[in-house]
C-alpha positions in Angstrom: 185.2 -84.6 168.8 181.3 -84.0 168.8 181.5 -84.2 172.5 184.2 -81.6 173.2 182.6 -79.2 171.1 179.0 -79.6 172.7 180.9 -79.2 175.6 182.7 -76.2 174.4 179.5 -74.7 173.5 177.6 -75.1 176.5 180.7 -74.0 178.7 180.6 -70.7 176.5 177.0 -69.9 176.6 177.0 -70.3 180.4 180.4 -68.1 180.1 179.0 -65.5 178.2 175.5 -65.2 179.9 176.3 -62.2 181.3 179.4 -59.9 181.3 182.0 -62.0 183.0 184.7 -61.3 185.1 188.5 -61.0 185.1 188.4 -64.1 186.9 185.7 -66.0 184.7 187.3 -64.9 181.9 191.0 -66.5 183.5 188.9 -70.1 184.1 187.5 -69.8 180.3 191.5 -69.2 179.1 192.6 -72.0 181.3 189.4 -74.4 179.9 190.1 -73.2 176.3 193.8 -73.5 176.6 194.2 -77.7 177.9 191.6 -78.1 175.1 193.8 -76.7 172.4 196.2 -78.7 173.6 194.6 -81.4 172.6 193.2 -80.2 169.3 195.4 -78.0 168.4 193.9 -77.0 164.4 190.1 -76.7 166.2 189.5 -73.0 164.6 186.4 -72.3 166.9 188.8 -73.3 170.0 191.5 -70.9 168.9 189.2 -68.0 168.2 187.7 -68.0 171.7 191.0 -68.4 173.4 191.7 -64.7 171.3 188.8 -63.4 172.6 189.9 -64.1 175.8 193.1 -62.8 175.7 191.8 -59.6 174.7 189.2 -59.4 177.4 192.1 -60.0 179.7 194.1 -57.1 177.5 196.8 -59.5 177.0 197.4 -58.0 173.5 201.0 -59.7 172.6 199.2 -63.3 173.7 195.9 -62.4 171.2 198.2 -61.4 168.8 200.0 -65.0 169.2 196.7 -66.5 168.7 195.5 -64.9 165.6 198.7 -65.5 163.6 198.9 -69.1 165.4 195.0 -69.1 163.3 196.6 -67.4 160.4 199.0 -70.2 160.1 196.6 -72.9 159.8 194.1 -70.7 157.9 195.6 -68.0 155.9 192.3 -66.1 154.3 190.3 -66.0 157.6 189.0 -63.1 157.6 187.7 -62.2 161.2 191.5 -63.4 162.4 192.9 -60.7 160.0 190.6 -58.4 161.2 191.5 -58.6 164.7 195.0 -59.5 164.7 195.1 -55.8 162.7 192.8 -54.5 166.0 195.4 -56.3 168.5 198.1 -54.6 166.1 196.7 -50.8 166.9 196.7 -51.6 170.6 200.2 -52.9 170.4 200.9 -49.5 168.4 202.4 -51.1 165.7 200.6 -49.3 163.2 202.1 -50.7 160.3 201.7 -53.6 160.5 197.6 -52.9 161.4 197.6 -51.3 158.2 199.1 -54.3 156.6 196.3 -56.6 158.3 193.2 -53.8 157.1 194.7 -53.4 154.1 194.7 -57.9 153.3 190.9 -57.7 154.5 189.8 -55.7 152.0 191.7 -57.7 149.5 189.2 -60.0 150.2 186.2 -57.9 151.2 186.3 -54.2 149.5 184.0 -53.0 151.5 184.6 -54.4 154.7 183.4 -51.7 157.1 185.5 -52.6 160.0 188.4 -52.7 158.0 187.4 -49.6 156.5 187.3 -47.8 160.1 190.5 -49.5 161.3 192.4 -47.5 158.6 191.1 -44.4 159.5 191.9 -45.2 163.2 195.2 -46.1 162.1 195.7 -43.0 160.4 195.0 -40.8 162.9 197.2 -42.5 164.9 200.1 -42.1 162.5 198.9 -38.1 162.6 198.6 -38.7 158.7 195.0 -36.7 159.2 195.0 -36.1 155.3 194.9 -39.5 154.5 192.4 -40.6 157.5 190.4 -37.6 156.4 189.9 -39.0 152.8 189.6 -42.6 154.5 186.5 -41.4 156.1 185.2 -39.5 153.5 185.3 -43.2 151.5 183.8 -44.8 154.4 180.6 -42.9 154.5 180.3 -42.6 150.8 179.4 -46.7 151.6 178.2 -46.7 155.1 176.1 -43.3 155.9 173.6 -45.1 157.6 175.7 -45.8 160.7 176.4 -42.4 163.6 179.5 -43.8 164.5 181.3 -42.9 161.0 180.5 -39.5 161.1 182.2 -39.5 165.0 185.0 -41.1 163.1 185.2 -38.6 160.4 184.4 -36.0 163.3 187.7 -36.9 165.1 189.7 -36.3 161.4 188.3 -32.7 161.8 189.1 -31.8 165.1 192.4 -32.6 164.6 192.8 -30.3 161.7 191.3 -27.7 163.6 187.8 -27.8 161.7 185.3 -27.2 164.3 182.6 -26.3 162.2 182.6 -29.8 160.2 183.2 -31.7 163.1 180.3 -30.6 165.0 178.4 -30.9 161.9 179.5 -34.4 162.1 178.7 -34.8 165.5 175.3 -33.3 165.3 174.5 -35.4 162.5 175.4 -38.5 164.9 173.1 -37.0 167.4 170.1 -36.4 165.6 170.1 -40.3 164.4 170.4 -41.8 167.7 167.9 -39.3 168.9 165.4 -40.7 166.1 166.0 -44.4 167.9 165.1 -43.5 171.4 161.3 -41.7 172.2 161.7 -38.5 173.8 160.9 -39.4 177.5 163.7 -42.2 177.5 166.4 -41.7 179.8 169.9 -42.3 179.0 172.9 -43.7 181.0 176.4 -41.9 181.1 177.8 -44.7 178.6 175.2 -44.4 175.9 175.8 -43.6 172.6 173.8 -40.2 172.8 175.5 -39.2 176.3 179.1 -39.6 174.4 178.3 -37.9 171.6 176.7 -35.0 173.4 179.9 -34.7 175.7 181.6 -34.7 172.4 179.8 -31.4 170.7 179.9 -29.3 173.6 183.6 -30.2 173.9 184.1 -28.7 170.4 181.6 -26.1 171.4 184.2 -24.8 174.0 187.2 -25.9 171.2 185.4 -23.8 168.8 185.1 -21.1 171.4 188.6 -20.9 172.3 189.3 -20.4 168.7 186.9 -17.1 168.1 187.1 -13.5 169.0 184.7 -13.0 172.5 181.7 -11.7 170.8 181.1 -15.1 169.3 181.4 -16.8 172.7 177.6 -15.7 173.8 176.0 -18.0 170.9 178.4 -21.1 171.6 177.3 -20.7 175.4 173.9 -21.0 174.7 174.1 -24.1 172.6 176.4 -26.1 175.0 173.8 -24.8 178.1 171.4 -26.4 175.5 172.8 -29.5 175.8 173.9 -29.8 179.1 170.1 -29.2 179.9 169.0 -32.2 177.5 171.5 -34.3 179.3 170.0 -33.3 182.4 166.7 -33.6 181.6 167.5 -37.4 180.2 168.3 -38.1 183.7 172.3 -37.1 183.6 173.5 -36.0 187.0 175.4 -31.7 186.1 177.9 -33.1 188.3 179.2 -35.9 185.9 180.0 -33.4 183.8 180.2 -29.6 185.0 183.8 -28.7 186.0 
């Protein structure tokens, strides 16, 4: 047994050296898969396996997996968490909830957890509810810009502009405080998305208010599409 897990290891280390491939991560499901086979209760085995099903957005075969882990381990929490994740992309919402709602049976204050209800929430269109979801979550976890995105999204969709691109802005200012000021920035980073995201509820906001408003929400979305320009973002990536 100590041999098939070194060998697990190592295969997985060289597998996850970089970002792999649709077909790397096919070869790691096939290697993981005649392994379980022959050890069928190996937890670390089983987990990977989930990973890779996931990578491979094979959601219904993840799903499998985690409640195949569930089965042999009941309290495991990280197979809760994602079977509940692998729940939401099936869209069967309650029974993400469900998963969430056992994690934090265990762990109270389980962040993830935390965020997956207010994801699941939103997706139910139960905004009130996700609303006072993310209110709870950055009563414990302020620290982290992607809550208030989170709690930003509750806001849009109940029309609050105002407190969503406070949110927003919030989110901005603490990722700006992590980068120096000459850094450049790719279109996937943090700070690109969440610039996208105010000037989007900039022009939200705009649509909403009478036209002699729309001069001051110009200028602060040319504001930012100048920062993202001068952080080395191409206008054409995202001027229509």
């Amino acid at each position: 047994m100590k041999i098939v897990i070194t060998a697990v290891t190592l295969f997985l280390a060289v597998a996850s050296a970089s970002a792999q491939t649709a077909k790397e991560w096919r070869d790691s499901l096939s290697y993981l898969s005649q392994l379980i086979e022959r050890h069928p209760k190996d937890l670390e085995l089983r987990m990977r396996k989930a990973e890779a099903n996931i990578a491979l957005d094979q959601w219904q075969y993840a799903h499998d997996e985690y409640s195949n882990i569930l089965e042999l381990y009941p309290t495991h929490l990280g197979a809760l968490y994602f079977r509940a994740y692998v729940n939401g992309k099936l869209k069967r919402l309650a029974f993400a909830r469900q998963d969430y709602e056992q994690v934090l049976k265990y762990e109270p204050d389980h962040e993830g957890a935390l965020t997956g209800l207010v994801r699941v929430s939103i997706s139910e269109k139960k905004f009130t509810k996700a609303y006072d979801e993310a209110n709870h979550l950055l009563e414990l976890y302020k620290d982290n810009p992607r809550n208030y995105l989170i709690r930003s999204e509750v806001e849009e969709a109940l029309g609050l502009y105002s407190l969503a691109i406070d949110d927003v802005t919030t989110a901005i200012e603490m990722e700006k405080e992590k980068s120096s000021p000459n850094q450049k920035i790719g279109l996937d980073d943090d700070l690109t998305r969440y610039v996208l995201m105010r000037i989007n509820l900039y022009k939200k906001q705009m649509a909403t208010l009478k036209k002699k408003s729309d001069k001051e929400l110009k200028t602060f979305i040319e504001s930012d599409e100048q920062f993202l320009i001068s952080k080395g973002i191409p206008s054409r990536l995202f001027r229509k």
